[in-house]
N, C-alpha and C positions, 0 to 999 in steps of 0.2 A: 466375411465381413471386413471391410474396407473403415482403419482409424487413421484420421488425419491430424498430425499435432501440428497446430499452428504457432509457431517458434523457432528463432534459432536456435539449436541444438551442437552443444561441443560432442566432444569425444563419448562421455560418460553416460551422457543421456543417448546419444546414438545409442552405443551398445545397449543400454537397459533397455529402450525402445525395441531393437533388433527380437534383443529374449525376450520381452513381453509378446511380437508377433509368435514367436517359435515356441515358446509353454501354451500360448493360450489358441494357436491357430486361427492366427489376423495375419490381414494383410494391414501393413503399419506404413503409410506416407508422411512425409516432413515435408512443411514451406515456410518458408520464412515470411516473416509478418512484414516485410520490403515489399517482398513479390508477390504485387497486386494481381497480374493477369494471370499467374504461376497457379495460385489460390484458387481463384474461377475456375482452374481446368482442372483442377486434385480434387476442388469440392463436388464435382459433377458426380462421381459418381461415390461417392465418401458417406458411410452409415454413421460412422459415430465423430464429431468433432470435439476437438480434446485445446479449449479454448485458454491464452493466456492475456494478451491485455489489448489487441488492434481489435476493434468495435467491429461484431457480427451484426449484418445489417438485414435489412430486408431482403435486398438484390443477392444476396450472399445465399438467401435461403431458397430463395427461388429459383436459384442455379443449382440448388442439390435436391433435384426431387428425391433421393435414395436416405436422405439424411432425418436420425431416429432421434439422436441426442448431442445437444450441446454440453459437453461437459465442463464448468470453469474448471482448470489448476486454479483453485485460491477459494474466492466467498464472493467477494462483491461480484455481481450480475449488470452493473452497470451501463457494463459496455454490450449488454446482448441487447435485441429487439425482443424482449419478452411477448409483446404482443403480436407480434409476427410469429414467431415461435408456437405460442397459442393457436393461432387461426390456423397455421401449416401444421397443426399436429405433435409437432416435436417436442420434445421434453428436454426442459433444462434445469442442472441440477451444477450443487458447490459441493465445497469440501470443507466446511468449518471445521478447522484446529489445526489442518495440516502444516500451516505455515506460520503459526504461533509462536511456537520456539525462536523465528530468524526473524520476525517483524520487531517482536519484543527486543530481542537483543540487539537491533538495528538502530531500533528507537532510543536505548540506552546509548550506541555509539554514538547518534547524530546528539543526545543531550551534552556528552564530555565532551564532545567535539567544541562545540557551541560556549560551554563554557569555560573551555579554553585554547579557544580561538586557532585551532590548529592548521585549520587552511594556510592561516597568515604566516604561523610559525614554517610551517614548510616550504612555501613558496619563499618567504625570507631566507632560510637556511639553505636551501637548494641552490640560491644562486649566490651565494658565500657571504650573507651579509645578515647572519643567523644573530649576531649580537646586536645589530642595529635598530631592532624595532624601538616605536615611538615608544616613549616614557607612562604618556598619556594612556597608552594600551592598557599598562597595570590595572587601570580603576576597573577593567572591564572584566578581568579574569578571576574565575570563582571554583567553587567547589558544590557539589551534593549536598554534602553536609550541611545541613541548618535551612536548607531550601522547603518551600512549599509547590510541592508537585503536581498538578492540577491535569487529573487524565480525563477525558472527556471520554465517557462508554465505558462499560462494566463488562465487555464479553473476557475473552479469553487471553490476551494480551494483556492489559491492566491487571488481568489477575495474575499472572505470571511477572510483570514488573513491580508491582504492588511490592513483594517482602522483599526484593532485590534493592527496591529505594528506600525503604526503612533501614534496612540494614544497612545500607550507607550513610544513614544519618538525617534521611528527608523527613518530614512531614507531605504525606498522601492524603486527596482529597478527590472527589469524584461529582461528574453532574454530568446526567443520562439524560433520555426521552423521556417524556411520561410522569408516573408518581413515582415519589421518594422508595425507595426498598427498606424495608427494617434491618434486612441483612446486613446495610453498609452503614454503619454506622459514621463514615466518612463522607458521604452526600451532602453536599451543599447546590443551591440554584446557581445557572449562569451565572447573574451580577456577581457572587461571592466567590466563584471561582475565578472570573476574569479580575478582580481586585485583589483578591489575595497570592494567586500563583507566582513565583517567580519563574517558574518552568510549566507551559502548555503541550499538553501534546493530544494530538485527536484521534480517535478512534471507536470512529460512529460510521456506519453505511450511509452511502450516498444515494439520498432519496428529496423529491420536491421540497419538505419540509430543512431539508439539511444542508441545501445549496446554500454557501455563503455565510453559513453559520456564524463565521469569523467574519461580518463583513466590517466596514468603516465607523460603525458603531459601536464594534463592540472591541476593538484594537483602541477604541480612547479607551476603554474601561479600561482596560489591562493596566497591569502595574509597571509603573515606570521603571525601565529597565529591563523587562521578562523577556523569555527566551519562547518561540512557539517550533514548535516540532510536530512536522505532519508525516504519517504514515500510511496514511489510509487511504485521501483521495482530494483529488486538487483542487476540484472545484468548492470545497467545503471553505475556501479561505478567497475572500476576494484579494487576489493578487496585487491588482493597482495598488488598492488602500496598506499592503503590508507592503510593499515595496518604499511608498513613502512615509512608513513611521520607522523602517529599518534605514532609512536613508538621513532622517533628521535627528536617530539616536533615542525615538519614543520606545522602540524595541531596541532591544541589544541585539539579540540574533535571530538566527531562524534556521530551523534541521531540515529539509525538503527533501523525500523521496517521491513526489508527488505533484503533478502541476495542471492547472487548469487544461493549455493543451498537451498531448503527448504522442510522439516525442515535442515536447515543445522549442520550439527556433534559438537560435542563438541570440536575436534581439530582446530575447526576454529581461526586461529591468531587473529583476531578481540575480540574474548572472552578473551584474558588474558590481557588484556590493561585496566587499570579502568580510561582513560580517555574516553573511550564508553560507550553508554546510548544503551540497547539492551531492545526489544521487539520481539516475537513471529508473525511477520506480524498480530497485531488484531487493526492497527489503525484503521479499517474499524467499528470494533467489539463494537456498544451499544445497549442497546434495541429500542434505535431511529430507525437507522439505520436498524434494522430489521422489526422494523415495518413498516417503509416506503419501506423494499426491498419486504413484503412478497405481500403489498398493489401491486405492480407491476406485483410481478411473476401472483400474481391471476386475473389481469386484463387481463394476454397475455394468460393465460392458457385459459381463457372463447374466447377469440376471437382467439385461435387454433379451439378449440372444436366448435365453429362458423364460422368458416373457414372466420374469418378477419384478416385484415393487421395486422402483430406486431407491436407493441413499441419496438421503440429501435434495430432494427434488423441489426446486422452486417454482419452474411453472412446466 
């Protein structure tokens, strides 16, 4: 059985890749998610695909008649052709929780970050003019403490940041899909969380209803000053409209590991504001996180090859 991980791969995952062929008796291919024509000719004849973020397309499937399973590293499915997937047969499935741990704590860096302006402090200090920032900056630099935290989705990340931001001193507040939960006793609707929060941060699956969430109407609700922090997925926030409330000071900052395109261009307006905290989508990205995603993929891989139920199987 022929697995292909689509990703660049260092040193570390090499080798765990390498042992995972030799314990479990795979043949284990690597392409980098660059190399487009590389991919067509690995996935030709490749059974299981072990997907990270370049969008599996139709053509992609159609070129691997051999191919059983789309496996994500991560949750979000976004980027497959589920319904291609369906009609060719194939089965794709995630891995909820494995990368819980380093989203959550990602999201906690890009918040300190954010609210104290570190990009600027570095690139100030870096080229020796560390004591010269504006004056005017002070007003902007804050703390946890005394803050209202506004996490968008109740899965496994919120709950894991949930006691981390009390215990610093936040007030947590929550507002999901759906009806209100008894459980959270911290639920409030959109309107109440985009006026009260002084710190947003999302994390909800990106589905028809979700696109845009954040769009130009709901960045006026927000409170004057607040900080939004995305983790989850880019298109949930319309870009234009936060670019220009980050640019006139309606928002204070923004945490980005996440962007409508990706990799997205250099020309992105978001990039020349250094009131933005920018990441490469790798909040997912530790060797935790890989160790626990690879533990999965090679659980489902053996019960393909045994033709049992998957974990985790979305379509």
């Amino acid at each position: 059985m022929k697995v292909l991980y689509h990703y660049d791969v260092g040193p570390w995952l090499r080798d765990r890749l390498n042992r995972m062929a030799q314990e479990e008796g795979l043949k284990v291919a690597i392409c980098s998610e660059r190399d487009h024509e590389g991919f067509l000719e690995q996935v030709a004849d490749t059974d299981v695909l072990l997907h990270n973020l370049e969008p599996v397309k139709d053509e992609h499937m159609a070129a691997a008649p051999k191919l059983k399973l789309v496996q994500k590293i991560g949750v979000g499915v976004n980027t497959i052709d589920l319904e291609s997937a369906k009609a060719r047969g194939i089965a794709v499935c995630n891995m909820p929780g494995t990368n819980s741990q380093a989203v959550s704590e990602m999201t906690l860096l890009l918040i300190l970050a954010c609210l104290r302006r570190l990009p600027v402090f570095h690139t100030r200090t870096a080229r020796g003019d560390g004591w010269g920032w504006p004056p005017a900056m002070q007003d902007t630099l804050g703390e946890v403490a005394g803050k209202t935290v506004g996490l968008v989705g109740n899965g496994s990340v919120p709950q894991l940041l949930t006691p981390v931001l009390k215990a610093m001193g936040a007030r947590v507040i929550f507002t999901k899909r759906g009806t209100p939960d008894p459980a959270m006793p911290e639920w409030v609707d959109k309107p109440t969380l985009l006026a009260e929060s002084d710190i947003i941060s999302l994390h909800i699956p990106l589905v028809d209803e979700t696109r845009h969430w954040l769009d130009r109407g709901a960045i006026s609700q927000m409170k004057p000053g607040a900080i939004l922090v995305n983790t989850a997925r880019g298109p949930l926030v319309d870009e234009e409209a936060l670019a220009a409330a980050l640019s006139t000071g309606r928002i204070m900052g923004a945490g980005l590991d996440v962007f409508a395109e990706e990799p997205s261009p250099a020309n992105n307006p978001l990039f020349k504001l250094d009131n933005v905290v920018l990441a490469p989508h790798v909040a997912f990205f530790t060797l935790g996180t890989l160790e626990r995603s690879l533990a999965v993929a090679s659980e489902n891989i053996n019960r393909l090859r045994d033709g049992r139920e998957l974990l985790h199987r979305v379509a």
